[in-house]
C-alpha positions in Angstrom: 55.2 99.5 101.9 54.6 102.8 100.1 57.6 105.2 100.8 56.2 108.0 98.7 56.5 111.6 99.6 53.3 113.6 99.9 53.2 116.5 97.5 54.0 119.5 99.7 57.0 117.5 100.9 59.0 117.8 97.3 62.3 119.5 96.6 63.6 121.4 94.0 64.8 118.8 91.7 67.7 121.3 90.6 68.9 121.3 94.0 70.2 118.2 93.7 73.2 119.0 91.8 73.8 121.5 94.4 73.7 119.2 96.7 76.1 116.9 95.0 78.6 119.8 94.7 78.1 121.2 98.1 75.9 120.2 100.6 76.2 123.4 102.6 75.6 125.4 99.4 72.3 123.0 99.2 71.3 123.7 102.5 72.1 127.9 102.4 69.7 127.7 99.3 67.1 125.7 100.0 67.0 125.6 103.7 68.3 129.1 104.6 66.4 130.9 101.0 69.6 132.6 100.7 70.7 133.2 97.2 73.5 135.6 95.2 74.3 135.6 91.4 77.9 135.8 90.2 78.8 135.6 86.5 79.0 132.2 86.2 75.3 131.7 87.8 74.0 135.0 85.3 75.3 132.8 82.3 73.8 129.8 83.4 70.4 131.1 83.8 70.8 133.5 80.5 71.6 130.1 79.2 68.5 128.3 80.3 66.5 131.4 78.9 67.1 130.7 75.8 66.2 127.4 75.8 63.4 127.7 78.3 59.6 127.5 76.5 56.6 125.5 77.7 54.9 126.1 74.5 57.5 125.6 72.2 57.0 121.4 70.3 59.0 120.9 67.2 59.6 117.1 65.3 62.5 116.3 63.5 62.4 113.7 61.4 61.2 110.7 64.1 61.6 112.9 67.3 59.3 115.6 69.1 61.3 118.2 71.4 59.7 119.4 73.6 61.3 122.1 76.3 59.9 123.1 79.8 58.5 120.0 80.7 57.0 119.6 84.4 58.0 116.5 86.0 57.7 115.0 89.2 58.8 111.9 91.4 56.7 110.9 94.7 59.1 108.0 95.2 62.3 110.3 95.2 60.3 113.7 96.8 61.3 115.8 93.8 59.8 118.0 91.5 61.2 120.4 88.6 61.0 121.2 84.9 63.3 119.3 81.9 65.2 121.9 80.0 64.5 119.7 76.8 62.4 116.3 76.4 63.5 114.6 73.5 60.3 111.6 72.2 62.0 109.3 69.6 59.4 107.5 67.8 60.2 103.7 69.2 57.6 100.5 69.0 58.7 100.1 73.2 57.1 104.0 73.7 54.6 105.3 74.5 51.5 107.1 73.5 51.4 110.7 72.8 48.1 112.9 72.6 47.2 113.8 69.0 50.5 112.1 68.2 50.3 108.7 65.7 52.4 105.7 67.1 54.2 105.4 69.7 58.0 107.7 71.4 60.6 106.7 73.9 61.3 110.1 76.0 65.1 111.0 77.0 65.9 114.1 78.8 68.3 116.9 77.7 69.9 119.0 80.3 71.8 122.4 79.3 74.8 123.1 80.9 76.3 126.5 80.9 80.6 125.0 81.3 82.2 121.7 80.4 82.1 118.3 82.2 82.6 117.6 85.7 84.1 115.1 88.0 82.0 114.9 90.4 78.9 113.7 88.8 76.4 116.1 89.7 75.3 116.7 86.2 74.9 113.2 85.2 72.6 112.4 89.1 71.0 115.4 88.1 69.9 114.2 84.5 69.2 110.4 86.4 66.6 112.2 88.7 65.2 113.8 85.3 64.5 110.3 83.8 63.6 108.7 87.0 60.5 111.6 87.3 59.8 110.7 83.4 59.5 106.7 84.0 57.0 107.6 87.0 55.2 109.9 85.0 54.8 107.8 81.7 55.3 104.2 82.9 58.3 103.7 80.6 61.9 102.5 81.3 64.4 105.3 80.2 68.1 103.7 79.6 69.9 106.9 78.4 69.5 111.0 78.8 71.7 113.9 77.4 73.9 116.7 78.3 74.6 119.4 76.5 77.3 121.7 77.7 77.6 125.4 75.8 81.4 126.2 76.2 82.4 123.0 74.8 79.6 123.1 72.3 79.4 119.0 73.4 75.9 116.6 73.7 77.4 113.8 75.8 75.1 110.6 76.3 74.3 109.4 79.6 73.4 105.8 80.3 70.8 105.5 83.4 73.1 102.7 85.0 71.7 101.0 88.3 74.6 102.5 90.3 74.0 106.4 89.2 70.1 105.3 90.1 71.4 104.5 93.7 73.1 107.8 93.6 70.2 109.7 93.5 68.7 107.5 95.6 70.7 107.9 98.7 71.5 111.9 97.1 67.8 112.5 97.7 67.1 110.5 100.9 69.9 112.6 102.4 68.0 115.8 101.1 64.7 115.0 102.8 66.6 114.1 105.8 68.3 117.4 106.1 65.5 119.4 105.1 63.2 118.1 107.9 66.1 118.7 110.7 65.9 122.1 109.1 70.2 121.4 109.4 72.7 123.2 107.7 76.3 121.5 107.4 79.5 123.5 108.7 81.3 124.7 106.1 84.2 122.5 104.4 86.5 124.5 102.2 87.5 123.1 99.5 88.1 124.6 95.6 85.2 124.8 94.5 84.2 127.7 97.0 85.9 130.3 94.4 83.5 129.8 91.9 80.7 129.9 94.5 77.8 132.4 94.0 77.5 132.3 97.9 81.1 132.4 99.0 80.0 136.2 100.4 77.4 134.5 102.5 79.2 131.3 103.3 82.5 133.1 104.5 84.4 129.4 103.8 87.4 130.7 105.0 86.4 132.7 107.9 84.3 129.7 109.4 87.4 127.9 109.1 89.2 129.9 110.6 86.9 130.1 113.7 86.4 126.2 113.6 90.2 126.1 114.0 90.4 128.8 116.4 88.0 126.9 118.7 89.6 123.5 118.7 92.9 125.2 119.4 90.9 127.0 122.6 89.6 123.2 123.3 93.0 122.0 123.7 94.5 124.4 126.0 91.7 124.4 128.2 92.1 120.7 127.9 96.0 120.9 129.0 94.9 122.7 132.1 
């Protein structure tokens, strides 16, 4: 059975790590087109600058980098751009136009902070490879991150369970984005660092969602 999405049914592949850190956030974003920049966002995205350029190829020794590269996924509904592609020349690769023998691609994603717990960098990267495997026919076992304020490349293996992740991360997207739904808001810590905190009013929506059970009870008692 083909599950594939059509084309003008993809997502943002960089959403996904906003989904994974905050679904509402997601949903504000690419549901709601609401967006605000805070310092840590303006970094982020000087960050990417930098390292942002479709027509930029070098080779080191036996690898081409390439940055900006398009990728897409019809079997996960995604499409986006890899910060950095890195083509290691590998008899297992494969072909590359006006390129002799044959490279194993693995992506490299930039990262603005340090490492986080809730995996959201490393589903991101997965979803990366997964587009790359679609798009070149080739089995990617590991991918990159590269975080700035550490000044750290950390290697990411593409297990079966982080697959699954994205999997069920990106099913959960689609679903969401065709109910046109937008989750009620769930405080939690990482709303102080939150570009959209203005918009999202965490604690105010708590508040009322508190308030209104409160009301539910006493009306209840009666």
């Amino acid at each position: 059975m083909n599950t594939d999405y059509p084309p003008d049914a993809w997502l943002p592949l960089s959403g996904i790590q906003h989904f994974i850190f905050c679904r509402r956030q997601w949903a504000l974003i690419h549901i709601e087109r609401q967006w605000q920049e805070n310092a840590l966002t303006a970094e982020g995205r000087i960050l990417h600058s930098r390292v942002d350029d479709p027509f930029f190829t070098e080779t080191r020794k036996n690898v081409i980098v390439t940055r900006s590269l398009p990728v897409s996924s019809p079997t996960l509904g995604l499409t986006g751009i890899c910060d950095v592609v890195e083509f290691t020349a590998s008899p297992d690769g494969v072909q590359l136009a006006g390129r002799a023998g044959r490279f194993l691609p693995a992506p490299v994603e930039y990262k603005r902070g340090k490492i986080k717990t809730d995996g959201s960098d490393e589903i991101q990267l997965c979803a990366q490879a997964i587009c790359l495997e679609e798009m070149l026919a080739v089995p990617i076992s590991t991918g990159y991150l590269y975080y700035a304020k550490t000044r750290r490349r950390v290697t990411v293996e593409m297990s079966e369970a982080l697959r699954e992740r994205v999997r069920k991360a990106t099913q959960e997207m689609h679903a969401y984005f065709e109910r046109g739904y937008t989750p009620k808001v769930k405080p939690f810590k990482g709303c102080k660092s939150c570009s959209l905190a203005d918009v999202c009013m965490p604690q105010v929506q708590a508040e009322r969602v508190q308030a209104s059970a409160y009301i539910q009870q006493q009306i209840e008692r009666v």
